[in-house]
Structure formats: structure tokens, C-alpha cells
C-alpha positions in Angstrom: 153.1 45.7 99.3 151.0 44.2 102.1 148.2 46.4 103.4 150.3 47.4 107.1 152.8 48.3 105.0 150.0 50.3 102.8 149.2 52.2 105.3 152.4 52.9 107.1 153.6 54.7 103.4 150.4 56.8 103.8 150.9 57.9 107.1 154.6 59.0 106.4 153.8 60.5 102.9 150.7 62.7 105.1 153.9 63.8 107.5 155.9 65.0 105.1 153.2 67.4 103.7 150.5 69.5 105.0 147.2 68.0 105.7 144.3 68.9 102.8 141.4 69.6 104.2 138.3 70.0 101.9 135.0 72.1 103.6 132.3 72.0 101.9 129.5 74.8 102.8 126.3 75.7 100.8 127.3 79.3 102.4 130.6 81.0 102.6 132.0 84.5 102.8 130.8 87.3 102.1 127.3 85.9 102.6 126.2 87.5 105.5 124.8 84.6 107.5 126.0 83.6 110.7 127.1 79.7 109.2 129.0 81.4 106.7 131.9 83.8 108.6 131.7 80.7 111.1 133.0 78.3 108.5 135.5 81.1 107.2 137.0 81.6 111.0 137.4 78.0 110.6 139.0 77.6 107.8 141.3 80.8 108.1 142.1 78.5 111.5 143.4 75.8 110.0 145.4 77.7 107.6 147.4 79.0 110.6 147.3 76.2 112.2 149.2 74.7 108.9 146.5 72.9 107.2 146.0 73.5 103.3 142.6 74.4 102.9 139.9 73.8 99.9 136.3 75.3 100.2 133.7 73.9 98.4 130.9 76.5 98.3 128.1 78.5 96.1 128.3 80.9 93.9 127.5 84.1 96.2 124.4 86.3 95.1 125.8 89.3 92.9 127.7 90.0 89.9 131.6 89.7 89.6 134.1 87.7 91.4 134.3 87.5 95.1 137.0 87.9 97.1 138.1 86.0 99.8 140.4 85.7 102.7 140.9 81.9 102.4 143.5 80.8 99.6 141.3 78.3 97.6 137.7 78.9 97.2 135.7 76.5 94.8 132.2 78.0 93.7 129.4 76.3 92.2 126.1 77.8 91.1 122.9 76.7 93.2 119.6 77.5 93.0 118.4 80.1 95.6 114.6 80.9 96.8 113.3 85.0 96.2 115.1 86.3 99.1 118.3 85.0 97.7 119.0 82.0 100.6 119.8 78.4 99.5 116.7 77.4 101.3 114.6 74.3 101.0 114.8 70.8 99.2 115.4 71.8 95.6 118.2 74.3 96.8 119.9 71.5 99.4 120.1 69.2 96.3 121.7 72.2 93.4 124.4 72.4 96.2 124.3 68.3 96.9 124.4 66.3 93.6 127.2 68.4 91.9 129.2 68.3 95.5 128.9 64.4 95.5 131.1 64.9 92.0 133.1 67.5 93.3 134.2 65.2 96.2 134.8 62.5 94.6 136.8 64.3 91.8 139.0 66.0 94.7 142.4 65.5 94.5 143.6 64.0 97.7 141.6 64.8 100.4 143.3 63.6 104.1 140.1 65.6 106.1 136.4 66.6 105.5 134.3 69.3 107.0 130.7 69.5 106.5 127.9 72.1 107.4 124.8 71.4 107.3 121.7 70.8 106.1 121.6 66.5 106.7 121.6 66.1 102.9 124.6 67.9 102.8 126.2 65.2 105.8 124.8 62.4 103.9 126.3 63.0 100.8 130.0 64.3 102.6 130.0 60.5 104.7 129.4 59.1 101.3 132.1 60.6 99.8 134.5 60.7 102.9 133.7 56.7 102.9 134.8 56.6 99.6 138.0 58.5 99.8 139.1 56.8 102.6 139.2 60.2 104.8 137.6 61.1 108.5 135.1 63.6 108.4 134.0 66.3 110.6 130.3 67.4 111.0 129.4 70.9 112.3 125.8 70.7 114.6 125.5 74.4 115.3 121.8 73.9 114.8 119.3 70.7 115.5 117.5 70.8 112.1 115.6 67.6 113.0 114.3 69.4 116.1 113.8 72.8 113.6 111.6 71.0 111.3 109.5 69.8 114.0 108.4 73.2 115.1 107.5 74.1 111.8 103.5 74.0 111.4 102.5 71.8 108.5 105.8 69.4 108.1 104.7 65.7 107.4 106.1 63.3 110.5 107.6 61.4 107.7 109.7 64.0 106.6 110.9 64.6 110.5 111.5 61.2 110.7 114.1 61.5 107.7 115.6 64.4 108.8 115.9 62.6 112.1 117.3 59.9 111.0 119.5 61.8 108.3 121.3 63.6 110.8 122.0 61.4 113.4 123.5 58.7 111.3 126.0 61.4 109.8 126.6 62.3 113.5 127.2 58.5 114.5 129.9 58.2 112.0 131.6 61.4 111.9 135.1 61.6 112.9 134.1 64.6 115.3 130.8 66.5 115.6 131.8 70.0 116.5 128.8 71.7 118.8 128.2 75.3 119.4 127.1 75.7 123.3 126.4 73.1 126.5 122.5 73.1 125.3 123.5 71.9 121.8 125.9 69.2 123.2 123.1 67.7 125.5 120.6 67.6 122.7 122.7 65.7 120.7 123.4 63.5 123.4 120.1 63.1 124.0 119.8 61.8 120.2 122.7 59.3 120.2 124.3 59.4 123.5 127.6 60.6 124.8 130.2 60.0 122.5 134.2 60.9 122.9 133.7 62.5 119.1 131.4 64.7 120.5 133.1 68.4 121.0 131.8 71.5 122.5 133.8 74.4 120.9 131.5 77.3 121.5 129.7 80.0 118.7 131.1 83.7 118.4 131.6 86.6 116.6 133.8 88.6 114.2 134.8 91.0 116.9 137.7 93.0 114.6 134.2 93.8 112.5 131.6 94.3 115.3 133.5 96.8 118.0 132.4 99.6 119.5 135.1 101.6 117.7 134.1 103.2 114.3 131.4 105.3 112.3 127.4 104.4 113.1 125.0 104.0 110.2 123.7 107.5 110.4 119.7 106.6 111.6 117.5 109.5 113.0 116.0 109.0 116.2 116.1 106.0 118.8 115.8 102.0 117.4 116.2 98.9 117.7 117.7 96.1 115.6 116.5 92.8 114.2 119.8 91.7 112.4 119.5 87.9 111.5 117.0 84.8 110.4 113.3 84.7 111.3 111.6 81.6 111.5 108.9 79.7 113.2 111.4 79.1 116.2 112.8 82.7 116.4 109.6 83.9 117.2 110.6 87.7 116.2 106.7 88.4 115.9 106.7 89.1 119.4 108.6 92.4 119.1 106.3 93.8 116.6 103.5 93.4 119.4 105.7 95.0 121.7 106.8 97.7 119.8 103.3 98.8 118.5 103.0 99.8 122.2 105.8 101.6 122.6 105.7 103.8 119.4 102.4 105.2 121.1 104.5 106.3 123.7 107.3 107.0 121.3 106.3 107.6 117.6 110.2 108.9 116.9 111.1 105.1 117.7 111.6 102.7 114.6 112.0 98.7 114.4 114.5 98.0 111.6 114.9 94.6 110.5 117.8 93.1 108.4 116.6 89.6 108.1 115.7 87.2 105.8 114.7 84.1 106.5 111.0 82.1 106.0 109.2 84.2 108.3 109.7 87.4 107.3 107.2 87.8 104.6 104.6 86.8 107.5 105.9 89.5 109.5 106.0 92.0 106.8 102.5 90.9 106.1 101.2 91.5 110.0 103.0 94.9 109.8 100.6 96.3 107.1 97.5 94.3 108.1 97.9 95.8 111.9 99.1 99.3 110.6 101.8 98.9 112.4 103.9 102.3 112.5 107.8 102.9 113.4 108.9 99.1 111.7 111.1 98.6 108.6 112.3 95.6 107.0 115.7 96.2 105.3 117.5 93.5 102.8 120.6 91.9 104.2 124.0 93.9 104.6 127.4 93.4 104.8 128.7 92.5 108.7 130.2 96.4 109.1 127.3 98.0 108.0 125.1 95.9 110.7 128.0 96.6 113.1 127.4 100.8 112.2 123.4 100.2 113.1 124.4 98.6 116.1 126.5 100.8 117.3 124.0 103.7 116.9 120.9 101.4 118.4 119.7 101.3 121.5 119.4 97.5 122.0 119.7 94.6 119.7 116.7 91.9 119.2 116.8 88.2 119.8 113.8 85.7 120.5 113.3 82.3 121.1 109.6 80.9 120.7 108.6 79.0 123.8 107.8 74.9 123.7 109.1 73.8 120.2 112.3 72.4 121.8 115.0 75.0 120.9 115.2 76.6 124.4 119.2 75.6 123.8 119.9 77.6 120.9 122.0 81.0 121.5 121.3 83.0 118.3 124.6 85.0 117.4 122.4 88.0 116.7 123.1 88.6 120.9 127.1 88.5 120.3 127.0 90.7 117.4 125.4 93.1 119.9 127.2 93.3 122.5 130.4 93.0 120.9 129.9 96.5 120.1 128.6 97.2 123.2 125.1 97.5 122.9 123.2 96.0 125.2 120.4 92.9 123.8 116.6 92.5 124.6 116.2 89.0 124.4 112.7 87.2 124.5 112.2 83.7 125.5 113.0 81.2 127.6 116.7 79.3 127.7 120.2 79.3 127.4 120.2 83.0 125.8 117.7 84.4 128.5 120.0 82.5 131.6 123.3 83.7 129.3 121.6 87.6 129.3 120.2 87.8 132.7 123.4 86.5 134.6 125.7 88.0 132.9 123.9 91.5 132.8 124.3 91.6 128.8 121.0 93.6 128.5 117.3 92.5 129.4 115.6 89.1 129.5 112.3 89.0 129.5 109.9 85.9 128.9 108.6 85.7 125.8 105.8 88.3 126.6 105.3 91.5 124.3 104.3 93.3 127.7 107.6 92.3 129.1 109.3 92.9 125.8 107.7 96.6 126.0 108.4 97.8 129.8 112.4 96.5 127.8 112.5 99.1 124.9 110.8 101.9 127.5 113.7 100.9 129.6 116.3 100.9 126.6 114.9 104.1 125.5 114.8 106.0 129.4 118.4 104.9 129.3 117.7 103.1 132.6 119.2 100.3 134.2 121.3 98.8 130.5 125.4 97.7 131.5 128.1 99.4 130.9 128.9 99.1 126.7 132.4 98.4 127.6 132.3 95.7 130.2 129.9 94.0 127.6 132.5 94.2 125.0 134.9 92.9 127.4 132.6 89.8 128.5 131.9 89.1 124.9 136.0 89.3 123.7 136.3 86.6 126.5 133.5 84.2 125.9 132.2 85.0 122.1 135.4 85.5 119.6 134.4 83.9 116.3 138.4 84.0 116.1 138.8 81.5 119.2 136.4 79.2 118.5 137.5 78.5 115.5 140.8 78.1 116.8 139.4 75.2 118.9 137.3 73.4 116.1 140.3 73.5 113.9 142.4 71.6 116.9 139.2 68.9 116.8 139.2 68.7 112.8 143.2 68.0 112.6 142.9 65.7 115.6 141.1 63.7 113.5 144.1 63.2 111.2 145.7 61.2 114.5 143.1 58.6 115.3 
């Protein structure tokens, strides 16, 4: 059979099925990081959408079998630092050698989705190469530009991660982007491309709704639910809120994070004495939607000049989906995002400004109305239609 011919038989033999689309994820469901229910709405859209779907993943921290709303979930056992997160080098590669067997051992495979980190992309365009099969790339995050703004990384190593992920970019199929601010970056690294789609970041709003039982907390607080890094900056709040518990010892700072920079903040809290702040392990999505619903303001921060003024952390939508309003520090797309469209305070990245926020928050003076946030977030920031709109980009790849 001549090669057109080849590849004519393919094409009909793909229309007569449903497309099989592997995703492969170092975190997946029930995890409760923000990548993880993000690469579930997607594949739980392409399901609808007809697609069969494989997940490649990690075993998930805990004992006993985890369920799942997707119909075929693949787990492997990875390596994971003390605060249970594949984080770092030697936890990229547990995930990234056995996957590049996985792949390849895949039965066939007519799409590929890949989350990051880099080594992850490198490994999925090997293998996508190999099979014969487009490939999509999910840039929610710059990690080149994340690397960079940690103190004490080697320019070499940059440099890799640079040049890591923008060759997996170049020759992806489609690289799916979370907000405007993302896209430009990226175009800003290798141009404009047509494979370049902006299909926007959300939230789980059937989980995170004003609607249901709060977590039960004495007193007013606020929330920290989410990663702290160097770029998050979340130090700021502790500043800030040493000044208010003076005012207000009843308040409390609870923090479900994990992340590398929360041993460093746990550390300042009991060199400083710092009063009124907890730091809590990670919960399931409803239980941070209960403590939400019962807080006064959710947290978010952006740490000023390291080049991640783009980024809008889904810590805000979680908020506001249930109607609590956000206190947001920094400069960027989440302070313009807050500030015009009233979704809670934004301040500069300031602990004074942070402060005159939680006195505000706690007077119960000038925060919106919880259900017009709710409505403004059900418009703009469903996890459900976002992924509705990356799974349209990942099966148009199927027609190139």
C-alpha cells in the first residue's frame, strides 16, 4: 500500500471510532491542587465531548484505591518531598522515566495532553513523535520565568528550563494558556503562533458555592488556601495581620497550603511570636469551600518585580465563587481583575495596605455583594467551561 493510501486507511479507521486521547499529569484528582481538578474538567470534557480518555497519573498520597470520575485512570507510584507534593528534580523524573515507557507501551494513542513541569513536555513530544500523534501542551504557569525568581537557582539551570519549555511549546500541536497575561508571555518567548490558545482558568463552582454547611471556625478569619512560593509572596499577610490581631486578638490567619515556602513562613511565625496564624495540612476542595464560606476574605499575593505580574492564582476564584470577597496583594492581572470588577480589595503589595484590608473586611465595610460575586465568577471562572474550550482545541488537533 503506498504511503497516501497509508494514511487515508488511518484517517477513515480514526472516523469510525472515537478518538483516544492519553493525558498524562504528575497530579490528578482527588489531589487538591489547582493543576489537578483542572486536568480532570478537562478530561471529564472530552468524555462528553465523545473522546475516550486515558489518564496517566501518580499514585495519590493515602492508603486504598481512589476513586475517580474519569473512566480510565492509570497510577504509578512517584516519589514525593515531606509535604507530600511531587516537587523538585528527583520527583519530575519518578513521574518521567516510567511515563516515557508507559507512552510508548500505549495502545493506540490518536492525541496527547501534557501538564507540566518541561521534563514532563520533553519526554510527552518524544513519545508523541514516536507514535505518530499531535500533542497538546498545557502553559497555565511560566516555569522558566518561576525558576528565575527563585533566590539561589544556577542561570544554567534557567537556561534549560528555558529552553526546555519553549521547544515543547514550538512543536506542540496546541499550547492551551490560562489568561491574556499568560498568552503574551508566551508570545513574548516564541512569538505569535496560530497553535497558541487562550482558554481561560476557573473553578469547580458545583463544589465552591455559597450554598451549604461552613467549617464551624470561632471568631472572624481569613484564608490562605493554595501554594506558597517565592513568587506568591504570602509573607506579606503575616506582616499585616500581626497588626491587626493587636486591634483584633479574636482574629486568626489559617493557612491550607503547602508549597516551598511554607516552612519559611511557619518559621517567621514563631521567631516574630506572631499570634492569631495557623498553618493547616491540605483538605479536600468542600472542606476549603466550608472555610470560605465562613471567612471574611480570601488571601492571594503576587510578589512585585520577578516577572509573574500575569499570573491569576485560582485561590481568588475559589473565593468568590462562594461569595466571599478576596484581599489580593500585588501588582497585575489579579489586582486589575479585583479592583475593576469589585471582587474584594486590591491593594499593592504593602502589609500597611494589606492591614487598613482585613480592618475593612472585619468592620464589614465597603466588601460587594457575595451574590453578584458568585454571579461574576459563574460567568468568567467555571472550571466546567474552560474545559469545555480546551477540550474543543485538543480534538481540533485530530483535524490538522
Amino acid at each position: 500500500m503506498r504511503p497516501r493510501s497509508r494514511a487515508r486507511s488511518r484517517t477513515l479507521r480514526r472516523a469510525e471510532r472515537p478518538p483516544h486521547v492519553v493525558v498524562a499529569t504528575r497530579v490528578y484528582a482527588p489531589e487538591p491542587v489547582a493543576a489537578a481538578f483542572r486536568q480532570e474538567a478537562l478530561v471529564l470534557a472530552l468524555e462528553r465531548a465523545g473522546a475516550e480518555v486515558t489518564v496517566l497519573t501518580t499514585t495519590a498520597p493515602g492508603a486504598g484505591r481512589v476513586r475517580s470520575r474519569a473512566r480510565k485512570v492509570s497510577r504509578w507510584p512517584v516519589k514525593r518531598d515531606h509535604q507530600g507534593q511531587v516537587r523538585g528534580y528527583v520527583s519530575y523524573l519518578s513521574f518521567d522515566l516510567p511515563l516515557a515507557l508507559r507512552l510508548l507501551l500505549q495502545r493506540r494513542m490518536d492525541a496527547l495532553v501534557l501538564e507540566p513541569p518541561p521534563t514532563t513536555g520533553m519526554v510527552g513530544m518524544v513519545a508523541a513523535a514516536v507514535r505518530r500523534a499531535p500533542y497538546t501542551f498545557y502553559a497555565a504557569d511560566v516555569w522558566s520565568d518561576a525558576a528565575g525568581s527563585v533566590e539561589g537557582v544556577p542561570s544554567p539551570v534557567i537556561s534549560a528550563v528555558r529552553w526546555a519549555e519553549t521547544t515543547v511549546w514550538k512543536r506542540a500541536a496546541r499550547v492551551l494558556t490560562i489568561s491574556p497575561g499568560v498568552q503574551h508571555r508566551l508570545e513574548q518567548l516564541i512569538g505569535a503562533r496560530p497553535q497558541l490558545a487562550m482558554v481561560g482558568n476557573g473553578i469547580d463552582t458545583e463544589t465552591f458555592t455559597p450554598q451549604g454547611p461552613d467549617a464551624g471556625e470561632s471568631g472572624p478569619y481569613f484564608v490562605y488556601a493554595g501554594t506558597v512560593s517565592e513568587w506568591q509572596g504570602a509573607g506579606v499577610f503575616l506582616e499585616a495581620f500581626s497588626r491587626v490581631h493587636r486591634e483584633h486578638p479574636e482574629a486568626r490567619l489559617l493557612f491550607f497550603s503547602e508549597g516551598s515556602g511554607r516552612d519559611e513562613l511557619e518559621e517567621r511565625v514563631r521567631a516574630e511570636g506572631i499570634e492569631g496564624v495557623e498553618f493547616r495540612d491540605k483538605i479536600p476542595p468542600a472542606q476549603v469551600a466550608a472555610h470560605l464560606r465562613g471567612a471574611l476574605a480570601g488571601l492571594s499575593s503576587i510578589t512585585p518585580g520577578q516577572g509573574y505580574e500575569f499570573a491569576l492564582p485560582t485561590k481568588i476564584y475559589a473565593a468568590t465563587a462562594t461569595g466571599t470577597p478576596v484581599i489580593h496583594a500585588g501588582e497585575g492581572a489579579a489586582h486589575d481583575r479585583i479592583r475593576d470588577n469589585q471582587l474584594g480589595w486590591a491593594c499593592d503589595y504593602d502589609a500597611e495596605q494589606v492591614a487598613a484590608a482585613m480592618l475593612a473586611a472585619i468592620a464589614g465595610t465597603s466588601a460587594p455583594d457575595p451574590e453578584r460575586t458568585r454571579a461574576w465568577t459563574l460567568e468568567n471562572a467555571s472550571l466546567a467551561g474552560c474545559a469545555a474550550q480546551a477540550a474543543e482545541q485538543v480534538l481540533g488537533s485530530l483535524r490538522r
